[in-house]
N, C-alpha and C positions, 0 to 999 in steps of 0.2 A: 504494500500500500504506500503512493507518494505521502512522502511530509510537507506539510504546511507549515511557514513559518510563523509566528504570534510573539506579540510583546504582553511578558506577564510583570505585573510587580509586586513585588516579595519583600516581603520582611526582612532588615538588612541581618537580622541574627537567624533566622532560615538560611538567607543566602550563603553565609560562612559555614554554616553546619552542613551545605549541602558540599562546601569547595572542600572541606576539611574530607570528608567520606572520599569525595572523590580523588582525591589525592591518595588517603589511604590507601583506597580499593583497586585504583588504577582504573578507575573509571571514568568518561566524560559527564561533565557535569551535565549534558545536555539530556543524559539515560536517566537520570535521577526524575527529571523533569516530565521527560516525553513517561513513564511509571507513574508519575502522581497523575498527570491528566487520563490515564487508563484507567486507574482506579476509578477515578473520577468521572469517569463517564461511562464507566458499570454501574456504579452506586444508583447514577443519576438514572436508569435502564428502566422502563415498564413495560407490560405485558399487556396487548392487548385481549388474550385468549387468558382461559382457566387454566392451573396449571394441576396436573393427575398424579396429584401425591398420595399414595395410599393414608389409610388411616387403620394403626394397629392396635389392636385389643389387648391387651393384657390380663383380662380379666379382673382388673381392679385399678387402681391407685398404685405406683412405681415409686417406695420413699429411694430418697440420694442415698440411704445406708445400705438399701439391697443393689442399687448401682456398683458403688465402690466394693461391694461384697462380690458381686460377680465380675468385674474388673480385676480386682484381686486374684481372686482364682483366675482366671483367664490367663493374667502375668505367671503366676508360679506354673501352671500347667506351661508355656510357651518355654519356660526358663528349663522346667525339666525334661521338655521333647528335644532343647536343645543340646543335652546331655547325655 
């Protein structure tokens, strides 16, 4: 896809945090940019159909303790196949 060029203006302590990374990174600072406006215009995205996301039963109410219970077990079962 061609690029468009655009004048943005940024926060001058944005702007450093962005040179500092990209210096780090060995990256152009211009990736840092052309990223946020990706972001940026997924977020901003709507749909104009339904979207067909199941809807699953449990048969109850799912507390966070039976999650991380079977999370749990999940991790050690994965730790010991790994062995």
């Amino acid at each position: 896809m061609p690029l468009k060029k655009t004048t943005v203006m940024v926060e001058e302590e944005d702007l450093r945090a962005i040179k500092r990374a990209a210096e780090r990174e060995g990256r152009p600072e211009a990736e840092y940019f052309r990223e946020a406006f990706h972001i940026a215009a997924l977020r901003s995205r709507r749909w104009d159909e339904e979207w067909d996301i199941p809807e699953l039963d449990f048969g109850g109410p799912v507390s966070d303790e039976a999650i991380d219970k079977d999370i749990d077990k999940a991790v050690a079962k994965s730790i010991t196949d790994e062995r």
